[in-house]
DRENKE-977658 format. One record per residue (C-alpha): chain; residue in one letter; x negated, y, z negated. Coordinates in nm, 3 decimals, padded with zeros to 5 digits. Each point is the difference from the previous one (the first is absolute). Layout:
# DRENKE-977658
(A; A; (X; Y; Z))
...
# end
This chain:
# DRENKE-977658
(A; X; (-03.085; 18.418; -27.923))
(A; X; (-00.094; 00.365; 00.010))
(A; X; (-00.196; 00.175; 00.263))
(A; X; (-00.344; 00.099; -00.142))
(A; X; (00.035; 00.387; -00.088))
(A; X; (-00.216; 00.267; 00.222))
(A; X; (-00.114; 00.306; -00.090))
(A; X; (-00.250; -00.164; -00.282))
(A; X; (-00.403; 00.062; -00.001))
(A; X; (-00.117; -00.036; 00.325))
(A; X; (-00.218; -00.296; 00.059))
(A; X; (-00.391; 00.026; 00.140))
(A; X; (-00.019; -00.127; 00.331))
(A; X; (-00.077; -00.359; 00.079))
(A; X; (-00.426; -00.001; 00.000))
(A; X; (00.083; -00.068; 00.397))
(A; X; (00.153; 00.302; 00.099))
(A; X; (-00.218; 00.241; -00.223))
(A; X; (-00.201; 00.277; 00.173))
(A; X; (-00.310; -00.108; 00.145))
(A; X; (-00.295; 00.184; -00.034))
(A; X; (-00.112; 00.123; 00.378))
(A; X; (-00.289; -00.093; 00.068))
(A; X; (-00.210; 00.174; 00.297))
(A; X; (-00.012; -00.205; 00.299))
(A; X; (-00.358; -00.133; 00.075))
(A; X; (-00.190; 00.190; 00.293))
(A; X; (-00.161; -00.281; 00.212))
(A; X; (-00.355; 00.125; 00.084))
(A; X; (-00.094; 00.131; 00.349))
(A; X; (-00.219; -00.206; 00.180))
(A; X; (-00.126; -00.008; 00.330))
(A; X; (00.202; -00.361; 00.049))
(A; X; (00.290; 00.161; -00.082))
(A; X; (-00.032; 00.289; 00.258))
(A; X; (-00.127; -00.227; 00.300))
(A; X; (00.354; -00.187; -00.094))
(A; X; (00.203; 00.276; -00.025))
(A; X; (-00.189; 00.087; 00.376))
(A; X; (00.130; -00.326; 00.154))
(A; X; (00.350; 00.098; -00.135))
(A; X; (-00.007; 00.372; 00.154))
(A; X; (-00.177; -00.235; 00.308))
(A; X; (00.287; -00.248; 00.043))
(A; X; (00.286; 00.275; -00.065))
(A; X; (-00.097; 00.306; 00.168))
(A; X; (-00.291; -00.118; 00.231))
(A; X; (-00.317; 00.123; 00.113))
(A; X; (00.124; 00.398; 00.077))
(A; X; (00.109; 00.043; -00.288))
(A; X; (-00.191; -00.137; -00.248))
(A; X; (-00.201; 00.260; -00.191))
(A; X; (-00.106; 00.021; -00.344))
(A; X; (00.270; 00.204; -00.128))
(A; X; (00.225; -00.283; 00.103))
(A; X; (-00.214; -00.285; -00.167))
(A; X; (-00.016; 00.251; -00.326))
(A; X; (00.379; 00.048; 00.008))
(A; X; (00.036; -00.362; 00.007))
(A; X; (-00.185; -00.058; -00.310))
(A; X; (00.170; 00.316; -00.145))
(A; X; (-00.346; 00.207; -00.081))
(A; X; (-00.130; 00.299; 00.138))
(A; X; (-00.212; -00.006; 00.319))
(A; X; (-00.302; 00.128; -00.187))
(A; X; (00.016; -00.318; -00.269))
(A; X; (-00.119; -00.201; 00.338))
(A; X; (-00.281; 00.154; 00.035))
(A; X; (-00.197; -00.149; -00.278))
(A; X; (00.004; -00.323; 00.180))
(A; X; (-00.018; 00.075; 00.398))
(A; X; (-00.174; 00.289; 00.116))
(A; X; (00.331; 00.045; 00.284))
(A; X; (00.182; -00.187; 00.276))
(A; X; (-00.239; -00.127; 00.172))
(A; X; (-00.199; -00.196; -00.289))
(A; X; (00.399; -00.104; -00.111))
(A; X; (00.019; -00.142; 00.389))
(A; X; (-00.335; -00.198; -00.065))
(A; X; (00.118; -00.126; -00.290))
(A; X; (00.316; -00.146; 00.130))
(A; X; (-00.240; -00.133; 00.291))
(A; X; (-00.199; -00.188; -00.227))
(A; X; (00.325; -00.141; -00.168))
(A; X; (00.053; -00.191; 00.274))
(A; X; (-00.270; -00.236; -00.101))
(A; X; (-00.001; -00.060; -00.318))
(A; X; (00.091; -00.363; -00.056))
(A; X; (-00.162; -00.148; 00.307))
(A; X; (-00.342; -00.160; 00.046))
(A; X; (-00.142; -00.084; 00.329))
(A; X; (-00.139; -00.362; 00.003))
(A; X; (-00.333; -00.138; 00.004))
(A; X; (-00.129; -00.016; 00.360))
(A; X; (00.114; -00.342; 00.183))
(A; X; (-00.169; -00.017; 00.342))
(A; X; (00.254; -00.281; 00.126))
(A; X; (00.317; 00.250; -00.082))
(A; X; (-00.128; 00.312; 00.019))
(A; X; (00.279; 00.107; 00.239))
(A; X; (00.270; -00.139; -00.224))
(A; X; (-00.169; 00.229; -00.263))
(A; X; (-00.001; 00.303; 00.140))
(A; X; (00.331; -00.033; 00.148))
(A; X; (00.113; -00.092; -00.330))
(A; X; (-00.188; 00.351; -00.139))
(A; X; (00.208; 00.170; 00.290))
(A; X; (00.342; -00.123; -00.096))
(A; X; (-00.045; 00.088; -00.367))
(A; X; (-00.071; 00.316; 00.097))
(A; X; (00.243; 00.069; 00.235))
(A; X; (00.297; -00.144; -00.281))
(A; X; (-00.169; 00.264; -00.273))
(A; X; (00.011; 00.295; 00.250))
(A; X; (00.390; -00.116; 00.047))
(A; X; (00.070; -00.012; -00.340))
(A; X; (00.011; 00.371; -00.010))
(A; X; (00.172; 00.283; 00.236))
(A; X; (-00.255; 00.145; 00.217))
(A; X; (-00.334; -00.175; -00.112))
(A; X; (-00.204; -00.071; 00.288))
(A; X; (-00.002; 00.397; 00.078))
(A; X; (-00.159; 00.027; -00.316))
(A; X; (-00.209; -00.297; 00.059))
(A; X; (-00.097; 00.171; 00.340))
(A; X; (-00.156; 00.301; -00.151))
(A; X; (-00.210; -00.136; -00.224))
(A; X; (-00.311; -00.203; 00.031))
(A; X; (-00.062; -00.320; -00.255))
(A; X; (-00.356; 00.082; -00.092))
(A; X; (00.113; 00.055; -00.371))
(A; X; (-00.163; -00.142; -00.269))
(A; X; (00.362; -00.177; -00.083))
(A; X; (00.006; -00.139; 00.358))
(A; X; (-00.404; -00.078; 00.116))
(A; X; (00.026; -00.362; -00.180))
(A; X; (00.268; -00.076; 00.279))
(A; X; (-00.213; 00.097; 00.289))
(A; X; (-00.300; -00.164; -00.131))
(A; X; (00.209; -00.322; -00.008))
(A; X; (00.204; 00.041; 00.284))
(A; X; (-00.349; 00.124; 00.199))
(A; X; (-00.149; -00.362; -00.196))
(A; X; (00.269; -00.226; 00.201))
(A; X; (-00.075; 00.171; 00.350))
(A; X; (-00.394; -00.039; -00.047))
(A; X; (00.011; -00.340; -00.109))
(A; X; (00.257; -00.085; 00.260))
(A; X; (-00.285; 00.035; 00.228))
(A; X; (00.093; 00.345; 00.172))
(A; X; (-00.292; 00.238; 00.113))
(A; X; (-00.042; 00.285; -00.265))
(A; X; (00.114; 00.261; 00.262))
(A; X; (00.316; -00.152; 00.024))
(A; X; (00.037; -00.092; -00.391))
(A; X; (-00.081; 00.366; -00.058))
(A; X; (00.312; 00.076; 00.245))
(A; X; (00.225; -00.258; -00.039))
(A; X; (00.109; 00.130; -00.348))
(A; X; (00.085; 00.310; 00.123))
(A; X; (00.210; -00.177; 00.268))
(A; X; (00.156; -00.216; -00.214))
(A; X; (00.144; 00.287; -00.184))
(A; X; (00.104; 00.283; 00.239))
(A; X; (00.185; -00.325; 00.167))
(A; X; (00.201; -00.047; -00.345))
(A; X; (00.040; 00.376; -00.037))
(A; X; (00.072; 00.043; 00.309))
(A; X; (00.284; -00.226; 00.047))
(A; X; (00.098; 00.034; -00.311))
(A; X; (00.068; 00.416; 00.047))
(A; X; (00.228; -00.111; 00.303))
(A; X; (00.182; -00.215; -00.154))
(A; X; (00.101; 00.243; -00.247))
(A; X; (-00.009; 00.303; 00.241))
(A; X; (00.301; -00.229; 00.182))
(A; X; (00.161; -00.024; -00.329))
(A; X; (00.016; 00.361; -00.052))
(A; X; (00.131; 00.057; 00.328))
(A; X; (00.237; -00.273; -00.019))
(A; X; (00.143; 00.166; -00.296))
(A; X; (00.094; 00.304; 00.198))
(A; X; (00.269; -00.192; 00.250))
(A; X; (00.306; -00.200; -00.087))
(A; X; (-00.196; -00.374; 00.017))
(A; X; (00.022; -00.164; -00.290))
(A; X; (-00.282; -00.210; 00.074))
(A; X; (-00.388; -00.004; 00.130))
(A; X; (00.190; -00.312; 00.237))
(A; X; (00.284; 00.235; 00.099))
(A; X; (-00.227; 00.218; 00.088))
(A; X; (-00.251; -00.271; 00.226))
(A; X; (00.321; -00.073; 00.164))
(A; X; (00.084; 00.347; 00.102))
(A; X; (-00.382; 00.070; 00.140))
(A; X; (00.000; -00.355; 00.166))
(A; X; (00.347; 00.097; 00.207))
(A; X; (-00.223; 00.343; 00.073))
(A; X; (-00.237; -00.253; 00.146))
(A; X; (00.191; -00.250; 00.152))
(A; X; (00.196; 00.303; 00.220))
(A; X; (-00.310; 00.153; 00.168))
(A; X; (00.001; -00.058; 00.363))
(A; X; (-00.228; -00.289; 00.055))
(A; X; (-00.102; 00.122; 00.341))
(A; X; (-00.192; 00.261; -00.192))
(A; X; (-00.062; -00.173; -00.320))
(A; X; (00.019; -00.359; 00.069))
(A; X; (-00.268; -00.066; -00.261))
(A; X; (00.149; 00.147; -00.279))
(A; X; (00.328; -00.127; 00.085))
(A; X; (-00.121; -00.351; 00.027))
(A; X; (-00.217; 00.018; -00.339))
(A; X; (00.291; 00.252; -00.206))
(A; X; (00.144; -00.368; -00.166))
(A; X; (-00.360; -00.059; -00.133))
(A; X; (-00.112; 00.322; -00.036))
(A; X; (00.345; 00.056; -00.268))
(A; X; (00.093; -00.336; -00.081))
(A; X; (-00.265; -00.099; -00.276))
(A; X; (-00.003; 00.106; -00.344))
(A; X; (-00.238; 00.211; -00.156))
(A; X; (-00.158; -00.240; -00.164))
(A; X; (-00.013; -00.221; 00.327))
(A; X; (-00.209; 00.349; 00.170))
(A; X; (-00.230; 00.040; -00.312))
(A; X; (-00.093; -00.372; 00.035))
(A; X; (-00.059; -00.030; 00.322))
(A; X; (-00.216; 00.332; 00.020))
(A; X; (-00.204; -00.146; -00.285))
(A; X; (-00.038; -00.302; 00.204))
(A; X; (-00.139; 00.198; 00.297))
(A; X; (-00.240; 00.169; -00.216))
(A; X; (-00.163; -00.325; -00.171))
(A; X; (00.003; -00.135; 00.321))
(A; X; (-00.242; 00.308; 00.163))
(A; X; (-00.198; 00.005; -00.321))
(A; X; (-00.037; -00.388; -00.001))
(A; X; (-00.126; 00.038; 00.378))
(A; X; (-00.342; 00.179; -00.163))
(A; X; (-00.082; -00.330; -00.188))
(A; X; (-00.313; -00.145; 00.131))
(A; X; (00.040; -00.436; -00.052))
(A; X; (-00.248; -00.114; -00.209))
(A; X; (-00.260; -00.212; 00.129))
(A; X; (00.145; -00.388; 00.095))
(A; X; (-00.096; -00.280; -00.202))
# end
């Protein structure tokens, strides 16, 4: 049987393979969501120092002025991202018989949301929640202390407390981190070991009471120190509590 013969009419492509018509690719509208998550992404990459709005622009590939229309600058980006941190959660109704288990519970959430990004709780340092995204957590968090029974003095600072504790340990924690990063340990354990032997080689007839606390002062986890410095702090507030009259 004979080859088919070339060199005939050429044949239109197969509908498949013709030319497709470009089409424009669809610009996805700027919105002030979209900045505060291309923030966290400048945030987690580059950290605090270096995140500016040029960089957040250049990560959604727009000019620096195009942010403008939705933040009036940095700092109203940084509340933004601040308030971020609590969308989703919902204090409780007050429960006077676990009040402490609520607020430690408020505390822990917190501290895991200001973890969940590269240098958070500095940001959450420097600015205060009195927002009008934020106030509905106070109220609620100021409802559980009042109807636990503590004196309004103390409610009124106990909140405050509460939260420079979280930010507070939470900032070292990642302070550590950072600093961690800059020598060869390849852990945050590696590196509890190294300050421990510190410790441990003092000479205890100068130090004996840091040499004898160095295993407990290094030994426990983070999370271990953040619950037992919550514990201390219900504790002292709980000591305010008048008892009710006996039945």
């Amino acid at each position: 049987m004979s080859e088919p013969e070339s060199g005939g009419e050429s044949m239109a492509p197969p509908p498949w393979e013709r030319s497709r018509r470009r089409v424009a690719p669809v610009r996805v509208p700027l919105t002030l969501e979209r900045i505060t998550d291309a923030a966290f992404t400048v945030l987690d990459r580059e950290g605090f120092e270096r995140l500016s709005m040029r960089q957040v622009a250049a990560e959604l590939g727009v000019a620096v002025s195009a942010l403008y229309a939705h933040v009036a600058g940095k700092d109203e980006l940084l509340q933004q991202m601040y308030n971020r941190l609590f969308e989703g959660y919902e204090l409780p109704d007050p429960d006077p018989e676990h009040w402490q288990d609520q607020v430690k519970d408020f505390a822990r959430q917190g501290r895991e949301r200001l973890l969940a990004h590269r240098d958070m709780a500095r940001i959450s340092m420097a600015h205060v929640p009195f927002t009008p995204e934020l106030l509905p957590h106070i109220e609620r968090l100021m409802a559980i202390f009042r109807a636990a029974g503590l004196p309004d003095a103390v409610a009124a600072a106990a909140g405050d407390m509460i939260s420079t504790y979280m930010d507070g340990f939470t900032y070292e924690e990642s302070m550590w981190e950072e600093r961690r990063r800059t020598t060869k340990a390849d852990s945050w354990e590696e590196m509890q070991a190294t300050i421990k032997g510190y410790f441990d080689a003092l000479p205890p007839e100068r130090f004996p009471h840091l040499v004898a606390l160095s295993g407990l002062m290094f030994d426990e986890s983070n999370d271990d120190r953040f619950e037992l410095g919550l514990d201390i702090i219900m504790r002292g507030l709980a000591s305010y509590i008048q008892p009710g009259p006996q039945g």
